[in-house]
C-alpha atoms as one frame of an Amber mdcrd trajectory, in Angstrom:
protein
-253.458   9.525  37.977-249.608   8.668  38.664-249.232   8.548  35.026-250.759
  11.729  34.229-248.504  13.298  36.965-245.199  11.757  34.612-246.596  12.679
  31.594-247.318  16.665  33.480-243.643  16.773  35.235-242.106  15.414  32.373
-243.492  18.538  29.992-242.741  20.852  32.610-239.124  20.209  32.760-239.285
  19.727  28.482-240.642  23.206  28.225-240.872  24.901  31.730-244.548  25.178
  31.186-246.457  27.977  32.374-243.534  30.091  33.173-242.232  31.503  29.488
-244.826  34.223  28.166-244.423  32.943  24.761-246.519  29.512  25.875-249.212
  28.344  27.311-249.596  24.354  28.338-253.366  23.500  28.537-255.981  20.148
  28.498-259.243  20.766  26.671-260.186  16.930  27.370-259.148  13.676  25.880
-260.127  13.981  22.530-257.809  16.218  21.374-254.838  14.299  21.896-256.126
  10.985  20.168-254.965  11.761  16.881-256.975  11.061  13.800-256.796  14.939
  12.182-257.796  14.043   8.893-260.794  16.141   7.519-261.118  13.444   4.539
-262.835  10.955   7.082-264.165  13.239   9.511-262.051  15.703  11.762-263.993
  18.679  12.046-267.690  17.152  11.811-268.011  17.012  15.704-265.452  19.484
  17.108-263.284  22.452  15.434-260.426  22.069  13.179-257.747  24.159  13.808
-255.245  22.524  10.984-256.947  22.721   8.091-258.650  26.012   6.690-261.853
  25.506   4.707-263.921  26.956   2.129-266.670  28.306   4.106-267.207  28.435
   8.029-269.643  28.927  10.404-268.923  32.214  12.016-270.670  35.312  13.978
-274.419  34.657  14.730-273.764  30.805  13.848-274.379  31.664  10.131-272.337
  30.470   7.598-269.239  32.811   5.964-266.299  33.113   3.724-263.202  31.449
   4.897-260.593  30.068   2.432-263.593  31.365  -0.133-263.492  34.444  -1.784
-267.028  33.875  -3.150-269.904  31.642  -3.527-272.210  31.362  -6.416-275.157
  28.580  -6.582-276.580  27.947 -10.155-278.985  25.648 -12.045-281.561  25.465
  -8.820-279.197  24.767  -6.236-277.430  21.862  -7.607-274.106  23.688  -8.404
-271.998  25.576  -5.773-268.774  27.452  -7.341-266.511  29.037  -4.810-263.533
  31.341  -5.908-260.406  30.696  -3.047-257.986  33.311  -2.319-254.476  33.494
  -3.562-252.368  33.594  -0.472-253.042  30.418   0.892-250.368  28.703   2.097
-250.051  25.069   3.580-247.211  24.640   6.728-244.359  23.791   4.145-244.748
  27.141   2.156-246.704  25.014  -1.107-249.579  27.050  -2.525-253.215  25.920
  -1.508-254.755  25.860  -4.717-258.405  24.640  -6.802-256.357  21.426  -7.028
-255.937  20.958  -3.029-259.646  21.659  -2.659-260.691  18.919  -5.815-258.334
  16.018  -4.159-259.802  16.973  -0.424-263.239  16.423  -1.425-263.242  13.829
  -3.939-260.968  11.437  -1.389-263.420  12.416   1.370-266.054  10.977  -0.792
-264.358   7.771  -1.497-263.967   7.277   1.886-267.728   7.885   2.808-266.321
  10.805   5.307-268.242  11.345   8.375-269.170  14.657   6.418-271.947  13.353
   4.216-271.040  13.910   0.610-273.697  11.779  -0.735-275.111  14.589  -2.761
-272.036  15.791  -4.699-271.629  13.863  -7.989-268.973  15.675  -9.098-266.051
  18.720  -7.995-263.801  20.268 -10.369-260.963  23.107 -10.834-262.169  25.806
 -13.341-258.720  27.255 -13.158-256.104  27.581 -10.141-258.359  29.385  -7.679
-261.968  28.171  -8.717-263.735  25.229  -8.023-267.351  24.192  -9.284-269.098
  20.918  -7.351-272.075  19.934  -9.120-274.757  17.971  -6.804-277.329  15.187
  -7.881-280.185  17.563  -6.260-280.196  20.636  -4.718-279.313  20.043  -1.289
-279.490  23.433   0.841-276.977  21.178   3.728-274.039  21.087   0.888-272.812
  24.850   2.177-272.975  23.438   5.882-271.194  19.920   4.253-268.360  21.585
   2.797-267.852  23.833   5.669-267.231  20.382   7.949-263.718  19.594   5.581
-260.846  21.262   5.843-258.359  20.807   2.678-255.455  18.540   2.699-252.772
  18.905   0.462-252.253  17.162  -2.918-248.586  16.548  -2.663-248.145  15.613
   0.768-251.256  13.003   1.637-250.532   9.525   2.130-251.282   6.831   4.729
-251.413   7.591   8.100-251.739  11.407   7.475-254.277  12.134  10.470-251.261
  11.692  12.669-249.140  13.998  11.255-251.175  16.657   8.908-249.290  19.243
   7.246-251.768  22.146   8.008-253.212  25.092   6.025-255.325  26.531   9.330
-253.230  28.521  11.955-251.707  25.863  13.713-249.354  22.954  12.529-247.832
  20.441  14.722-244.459  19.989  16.220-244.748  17.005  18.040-247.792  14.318
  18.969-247.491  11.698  21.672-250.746   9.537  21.093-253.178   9.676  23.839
-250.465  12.160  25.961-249.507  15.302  24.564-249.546  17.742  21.124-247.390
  20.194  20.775-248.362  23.165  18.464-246.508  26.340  16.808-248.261  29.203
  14.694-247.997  28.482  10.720-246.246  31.003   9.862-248.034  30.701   6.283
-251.205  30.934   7.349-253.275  33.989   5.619-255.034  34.808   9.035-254.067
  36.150  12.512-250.712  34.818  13.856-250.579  33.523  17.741-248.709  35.756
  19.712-247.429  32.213  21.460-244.832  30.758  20.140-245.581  27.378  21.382
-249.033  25.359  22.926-249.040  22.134  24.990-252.071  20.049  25.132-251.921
  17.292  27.793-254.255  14.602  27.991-256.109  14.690  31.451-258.563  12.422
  32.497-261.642  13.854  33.837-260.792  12.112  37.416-257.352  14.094  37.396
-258.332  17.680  35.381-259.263  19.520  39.001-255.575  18.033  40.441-254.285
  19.239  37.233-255.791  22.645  38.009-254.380  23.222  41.367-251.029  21.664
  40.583-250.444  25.436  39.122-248.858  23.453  35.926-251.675  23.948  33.437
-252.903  27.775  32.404-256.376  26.108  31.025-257.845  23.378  32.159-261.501
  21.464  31.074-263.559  20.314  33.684-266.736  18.593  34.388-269.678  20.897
  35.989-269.150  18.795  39.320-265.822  20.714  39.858-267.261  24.253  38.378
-267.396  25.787  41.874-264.489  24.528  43.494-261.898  27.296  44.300-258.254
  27.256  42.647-255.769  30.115  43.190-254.772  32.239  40.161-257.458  30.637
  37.861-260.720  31.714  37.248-263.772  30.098  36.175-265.055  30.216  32.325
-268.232  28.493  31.491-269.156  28.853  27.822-272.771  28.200  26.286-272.266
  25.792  23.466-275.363  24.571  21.257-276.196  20.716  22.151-279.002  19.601
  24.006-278.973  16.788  26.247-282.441  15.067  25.111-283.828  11.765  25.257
-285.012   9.700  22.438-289.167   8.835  23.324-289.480   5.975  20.461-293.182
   6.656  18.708-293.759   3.142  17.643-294.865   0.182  20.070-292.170  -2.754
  20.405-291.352  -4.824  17.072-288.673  -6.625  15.853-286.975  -5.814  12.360
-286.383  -9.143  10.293-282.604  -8.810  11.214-283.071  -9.321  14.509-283.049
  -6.205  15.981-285.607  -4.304  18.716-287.669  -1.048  17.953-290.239   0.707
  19.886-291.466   0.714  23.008-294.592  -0.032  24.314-294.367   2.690  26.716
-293.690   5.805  25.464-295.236   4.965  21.876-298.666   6.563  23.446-298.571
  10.182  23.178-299.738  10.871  26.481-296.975   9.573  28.301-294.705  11.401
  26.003-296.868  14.769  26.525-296.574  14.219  30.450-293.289  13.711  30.723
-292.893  17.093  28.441-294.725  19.627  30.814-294.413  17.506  34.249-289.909
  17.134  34.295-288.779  19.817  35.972-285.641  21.275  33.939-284.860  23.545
  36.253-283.933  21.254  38.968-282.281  18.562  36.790-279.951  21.560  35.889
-279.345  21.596  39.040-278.589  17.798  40.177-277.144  16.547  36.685-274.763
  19.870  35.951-274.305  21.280  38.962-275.950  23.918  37.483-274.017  24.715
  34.749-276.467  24.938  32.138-279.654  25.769  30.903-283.388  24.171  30.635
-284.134  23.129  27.298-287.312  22.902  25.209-285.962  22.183  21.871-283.318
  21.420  19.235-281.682  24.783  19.361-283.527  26.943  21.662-282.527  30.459
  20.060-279.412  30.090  19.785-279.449  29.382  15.750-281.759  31.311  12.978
-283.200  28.337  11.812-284.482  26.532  14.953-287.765  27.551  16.266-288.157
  29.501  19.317-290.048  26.876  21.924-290.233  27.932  25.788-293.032  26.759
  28.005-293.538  26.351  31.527-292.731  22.698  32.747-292.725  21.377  36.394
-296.672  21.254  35.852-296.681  17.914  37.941-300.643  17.969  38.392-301.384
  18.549  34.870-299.291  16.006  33.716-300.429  13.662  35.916-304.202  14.378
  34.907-303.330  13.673  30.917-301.869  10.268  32.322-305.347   9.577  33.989
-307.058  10.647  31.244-305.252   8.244  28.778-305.769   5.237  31.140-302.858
   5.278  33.156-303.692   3.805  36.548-301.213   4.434  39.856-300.384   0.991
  40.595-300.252  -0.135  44.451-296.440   0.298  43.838-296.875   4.028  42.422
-296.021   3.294  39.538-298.793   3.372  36.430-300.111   0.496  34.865-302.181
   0.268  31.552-303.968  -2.685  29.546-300.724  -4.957  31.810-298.635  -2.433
  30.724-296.282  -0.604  33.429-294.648   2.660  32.846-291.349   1.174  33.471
-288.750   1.291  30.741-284.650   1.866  30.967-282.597   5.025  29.555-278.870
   4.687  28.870-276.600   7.279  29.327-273.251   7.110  28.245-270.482   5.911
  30.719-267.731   8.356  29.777-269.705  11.515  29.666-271.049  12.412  33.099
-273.052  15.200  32.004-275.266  12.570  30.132-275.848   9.880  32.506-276.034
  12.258  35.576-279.116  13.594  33.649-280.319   9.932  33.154-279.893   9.504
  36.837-281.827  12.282  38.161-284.741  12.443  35.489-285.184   8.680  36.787
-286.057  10.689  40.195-287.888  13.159  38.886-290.232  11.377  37.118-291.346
   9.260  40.247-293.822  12.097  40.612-295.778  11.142  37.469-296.240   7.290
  38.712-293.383   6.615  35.792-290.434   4.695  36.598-287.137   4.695  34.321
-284.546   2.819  34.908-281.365   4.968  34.805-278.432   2.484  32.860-274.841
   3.062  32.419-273.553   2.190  29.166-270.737   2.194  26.280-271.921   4.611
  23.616-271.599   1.406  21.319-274.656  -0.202  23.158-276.371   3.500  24.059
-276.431   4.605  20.205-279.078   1.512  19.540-281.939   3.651  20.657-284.340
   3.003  18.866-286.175   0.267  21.716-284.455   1.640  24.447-283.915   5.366
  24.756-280.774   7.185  25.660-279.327  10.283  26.623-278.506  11.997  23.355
-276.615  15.025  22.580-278.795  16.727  19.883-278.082  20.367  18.421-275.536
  21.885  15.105-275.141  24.605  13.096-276.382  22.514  10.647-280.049  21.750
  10.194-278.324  18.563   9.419-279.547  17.128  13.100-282.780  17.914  12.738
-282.999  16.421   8.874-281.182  13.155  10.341-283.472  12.709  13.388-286.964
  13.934  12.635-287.162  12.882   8.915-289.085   9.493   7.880-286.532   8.485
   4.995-283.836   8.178   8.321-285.632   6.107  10.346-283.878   2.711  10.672
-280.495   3.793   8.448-277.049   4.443   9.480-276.721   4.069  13.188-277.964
   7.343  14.322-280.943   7.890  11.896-284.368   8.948  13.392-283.604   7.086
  17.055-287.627   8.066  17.727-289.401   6.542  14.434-290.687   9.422  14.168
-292.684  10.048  10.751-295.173  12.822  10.126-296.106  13.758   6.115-295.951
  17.545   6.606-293.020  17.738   8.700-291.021  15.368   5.598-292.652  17.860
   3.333-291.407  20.851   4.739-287.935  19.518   5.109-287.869  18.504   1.786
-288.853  21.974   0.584-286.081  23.370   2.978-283.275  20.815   1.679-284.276
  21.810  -2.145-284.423  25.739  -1.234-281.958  28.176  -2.643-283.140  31.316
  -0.409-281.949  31.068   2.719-284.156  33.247   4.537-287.233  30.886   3.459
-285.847  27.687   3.954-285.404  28.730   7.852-288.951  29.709   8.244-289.866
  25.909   6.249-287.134  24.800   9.024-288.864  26.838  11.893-292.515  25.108
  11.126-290.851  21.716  10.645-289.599  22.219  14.254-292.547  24.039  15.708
-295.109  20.498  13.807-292.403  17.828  15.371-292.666  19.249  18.778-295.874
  18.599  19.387-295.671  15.070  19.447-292.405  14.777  21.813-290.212  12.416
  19.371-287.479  14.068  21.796-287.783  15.025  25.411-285.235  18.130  25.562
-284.081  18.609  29.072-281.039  20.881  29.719-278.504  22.445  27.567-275.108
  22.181  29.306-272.070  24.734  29.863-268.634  23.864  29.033-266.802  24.256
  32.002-263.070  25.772  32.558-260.158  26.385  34.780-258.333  29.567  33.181
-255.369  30.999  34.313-256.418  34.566  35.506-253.907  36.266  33.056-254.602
  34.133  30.176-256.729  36.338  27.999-259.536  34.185  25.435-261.419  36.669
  22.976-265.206  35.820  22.843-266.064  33.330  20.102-268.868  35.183  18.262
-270.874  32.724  18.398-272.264  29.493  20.344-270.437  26.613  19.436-271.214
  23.032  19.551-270.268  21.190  22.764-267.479  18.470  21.702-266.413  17.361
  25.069-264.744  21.020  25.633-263.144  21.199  22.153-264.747  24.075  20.711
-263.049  27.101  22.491-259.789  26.222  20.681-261.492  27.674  18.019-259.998
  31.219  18.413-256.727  30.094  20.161-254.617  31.852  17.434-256.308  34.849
  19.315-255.012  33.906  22.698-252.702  36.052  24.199-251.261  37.341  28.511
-252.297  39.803  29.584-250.566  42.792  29.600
């Protein structure tokens, strides 16, 4: 805390903070003052990019548009994308953004093996200065979503260490970066979209102990801050809470407990039988854990996307049935112990969920579904953990948070071929013929329409066998200063620890 209040009074004497029109100083969590903004290995996956512009984006609706793209055209099945770029791209130094640019972004993203999965491209070349043709090993329906994730470095000016100090195409470039403390921003004055009517934007790094102090120090105009602080009063800010897409769910592995010849655990030997997994479906009530875990601030939720996106499948049903679910339970041979908790074949219904130990949101829901579940004679164990030790879920569930633009989630964590690779892939062990069938159709499809419906049914099959129990979709939670004016997004953007409204902050502006 005393170190965040240097790091605060030092900027406001640099800059005089919130008192010059022509700036704003704001904290929109830790994350986006830890460096690392190079979209060759990954900036821009989880959270949005505001350096780099890209081919195509995900815009209004969540559905994918034109950005740095003039045009897209997909030949031979699917399995090559051309996109004409416009002409009046620009990168921060005044050097064109040409086809060249876009080539050497993409082609050293793949030889890094970028967080944005490029498996499928086998090859990207300029046609001439403004088009570029990527030809694919398969037709892969993601690739559009893929290419939207990278933002394009320049040619001339990448070398070692660039994530610290990017020279940006996208609306913002950077005039000074203090690891882990502050980032100081100015408009790009060559950037081909709207300008920022501020002439200057400083990002602190608060910690989520200190962000509600940072708030009522009347130093910050914008502030993020965890739902447990949503309702607490601070003069001249008002509270914004934006719906972003992102489920909190929990992992329910399908498989009983094993161990893989390297050593490692999978399954459990609890929630492998279908009926606890049904139960705990229909007899949680998401209501109240909105309540306990987020203060509120959020939503129940019954699936990957609930209808937020146009490929997810629209699933609502009434939960808190405590009797029925108890009644499948008996019916599946799951006795109330003398301890209330339910015993089968030796078996207890007793197993642990992780939730991650620097995101409340995540292990607060741990906590109280542990509670809620008493009702059902099922006991979890509610653990705090590093997301290095939560991430290995596949014997012991955690707290994930599940939901893109992309149908990319729902390829990596419902389909067979993932189960077992990378360290993400298919937590569940999930595997189901017709639901790897009608991904696969989806992934080869060229009409978009179709491949959501082949989404849609992939969903609406998976579902019924509770690989994931959905529980709550959370709000992102700010502190605003009551003049600062923030446009509405157009869309519902993914959650990224409170990144994602600096999508539009070229749009920013006082109010008048």
């Amino acid at each position: 805390m005393k170190k965040f209040l240097a790091v605060l009074l030092a900027c406001s004497a640099l800059c005089g903070c919130a008192a010059a029109k022509d700036e704003i100083v704001i904290s929109t969590g830790v994350n986006m003052v830890a460096g690392k903004f190079d979209p060759t290995t990954g900036h821009g996956v989880w959270g949005p990019d505001i350096f780099h512009c890209h081919l195509v984006k995900v815009g209004a609706d969540n559905k994918l548009e034109l950005d740095l793209a003039t045009s897209e055209k997909v030949g031979e099945g699917g399995a090559v994308y051309t996109y004409e770029i416009r002409k009046d791209a620009k990168f921060a130094d005044g050097a064109p953004l040409t086809a060249k640019d876009v080539v050497f972004t993409f082609e050293t993203a793949k030889s890094k093996a970028s967080a944005a999965d490029l498996s499928a491209m086998e090859s990207v070349k300029a046609l001439d200065d403004y088009t570029v043709e990527f030809k694919l090993s398969k037709p892969w329906s993601l690739f559009p979503y893929i290419v939207s994730f990278v933002g394009i470095v320049p040619a001339h000016a990448y070398k070692e260490g660039y994530g610290d100090n990017p020279l940006c195409s996208g609306a913002w470039k950077i005039v000074d970066f203090q690891k882990g403390q502050q980032l100081i921003l100015a408009p790009n004055e060559h950037y081909y979209g709207p300008k920022s009517p501020f002439k200057r934007v400083t990002i602190l790094k608060v910690d989520e102990d200190a962000a509600l102090a940072a708030a009522q120090s009347g130093q910050l105009d914008f502030v993020y801050v965890e739902s447990e602080y949503a309702h607490t009063p601070v003069k001249g800010m008002k509270l914004m809470a934006l719906d972003v897409l992102g489920a909190l769910a929990v992992n329910l592995p399908v498989i009983p407990e094993a161990t893989l010849a390297d050593g490692s655990k999978v399954g459990n030997n609890v929630t492998c039988d279908p009926a606890v997994r049904k139960a705990l479906n229909i007899g949680i009530n998401r209501a109240e854990l909105v309540e306990r875990a987020l203060n509120g601030m959020g939503k129940p939720a019954y699936s990957i996307g609930g209808d937020t996106l146009p490929w997810t499948a629209r699933i609502a049903f009434e939960d808190n049935r405590v009797e029925e679910a108890k009644k499948l339970l008996d019916e599946a041979g799951w006795k109330v112990g003398s301890d209330g908790v339910r015993v089968k074949d030796g078996v207890r219904a007793e197993f642990t969920v992780t939730g991650r130990s620097n995101d409340m949101a995540r292990y607060n829901t741990v906590v109280a579904l542990a509670d809620n579940v008493k009702a059902l004679g099922i006991k979890i164990n509610a653990k705090s953990a590093p997301w290095a030790e939560c991430r290995k879920a596949r014997a012991t569930p955690t707290c994930w948070i599940v939901g893109a633009p992309s149908p990319s989630d729902f390829y990596l964590y419902y389909h067979s071929s993932q189960i077992n690779k990378g360290v993400i892939g298919n937590p569940p062990s999930f595997s189901n013929p017709k639901v790897d069938e009608l991904i696969d159709k989806a992934l080869a499809s060229t009409d978009r329409a179709a491949l959501e419906k082949m989404w849609q049914e992939a969903e609406t099959l998976a579902s019924e066998s509770v690989p994931f129990l959905y529980i709550s979709r959370p709000q992102n939670c700010y502190l605003v200063n009551e003049h600062l004016v923030i446009p509405p997004l157009g869309k519902v953007p993914v959650k990224n620890q409170g990144l994602s409204i600096m999508e539009n902050l070229n749009l920013w502006s006082w109010a008048d």
